[in-house]
Structure formats: C-alpha cells, structure tokens
C-alpha angles and dihedrals in degrees: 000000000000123000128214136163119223123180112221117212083208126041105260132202106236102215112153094170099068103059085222099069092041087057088053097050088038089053086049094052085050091062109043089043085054094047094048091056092039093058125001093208089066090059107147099206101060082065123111116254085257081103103050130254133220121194101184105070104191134303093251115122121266100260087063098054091037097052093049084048088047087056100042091057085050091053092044099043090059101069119122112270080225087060107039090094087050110087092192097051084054094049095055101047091053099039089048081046085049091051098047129096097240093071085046095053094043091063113041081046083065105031077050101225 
C-alpha cells in the first residue's frame, strides 16, 4: 500500500471503509495536490502539524490516487503564468475545479461505484 501525507485544513474522519468518506478524502487531496502546483509558495506540507497531518491516505488501490493526482496537476498546471504569483487566483481555480462534477465523476469512475 502507498503511503502519502496530506494536511487538512479541517479535521477529517478518516473512514475507508464507507466510499463516502473516501470521495471526500480523495476530493481533498485533489485540492491540495492542485494548489501546490499552482503556486509553490502554497505548498501544504511545508505547514506546521498545527493543522493536522494523515499519513495513511485510503485503502483504494493506486490508480485511483494516482488518476485524481494526475488531474490536479492538470488543474494546477493551467493557471494562468500572470497568476501564478497570485495565491488567491490559484485558490480559486483549484477550489472552482474542487466544486465541479468533473472531479465527482473522475473519481466514482475509478472507485467504480
């Protein structure tokens, strides 16, 4: 199994055994994975622990993981080169990428629900 750490901004209940609960960590990894290639100064992991860290991802298999990172550093790779030094621009493309169905649809097509 691979192993990744994620920072939460809020605390998160870890269940991966309710598919739910794995969408939802799967979503925030999205967006923490699409905000550190959007701007490297926003990178999460450099945080302190004060916002809490998780080091066991989910138990879904790789591809899936690896298919919702692949699209974050889409997402975060297409900002703008004008906005990469503005952390809000960045925030908002990811979080509007965050809040669309595409994102929703990626991932139950490869949870397979």
């Amino acid at each position: 199994m691979n192993v990744f750490k994620i920072i939460f901004l809020l605390p998160v209940l870890l269940c991966s055994c309710v598919q739910a609960g794995e969408q939802d960590v799967l979503k925030q990894y999205f967006f923490f994975r699409c905000v550190n290639e959007g701007h490297s100064e926003l990178d999460f992991e450099k945080f302190d622990g004060s916002l809490g860290y998780t080091t066991d991802l989910i138990s879904s298999d790789f591809s899936v993981v690896k298919a919702v990172s692949d699209y974050a550093k889409k997402v975060g790779k297409s900002v703008p080169v004008s906005n990469h030094n503005d952390k809000k621009s960045v925030l908002l493309i990811c979080l509007n990428a965050y809040e669309r169905s595409e994102l929703d649809a990626l991932i139950k097509s490869e949870i397979g629900d």
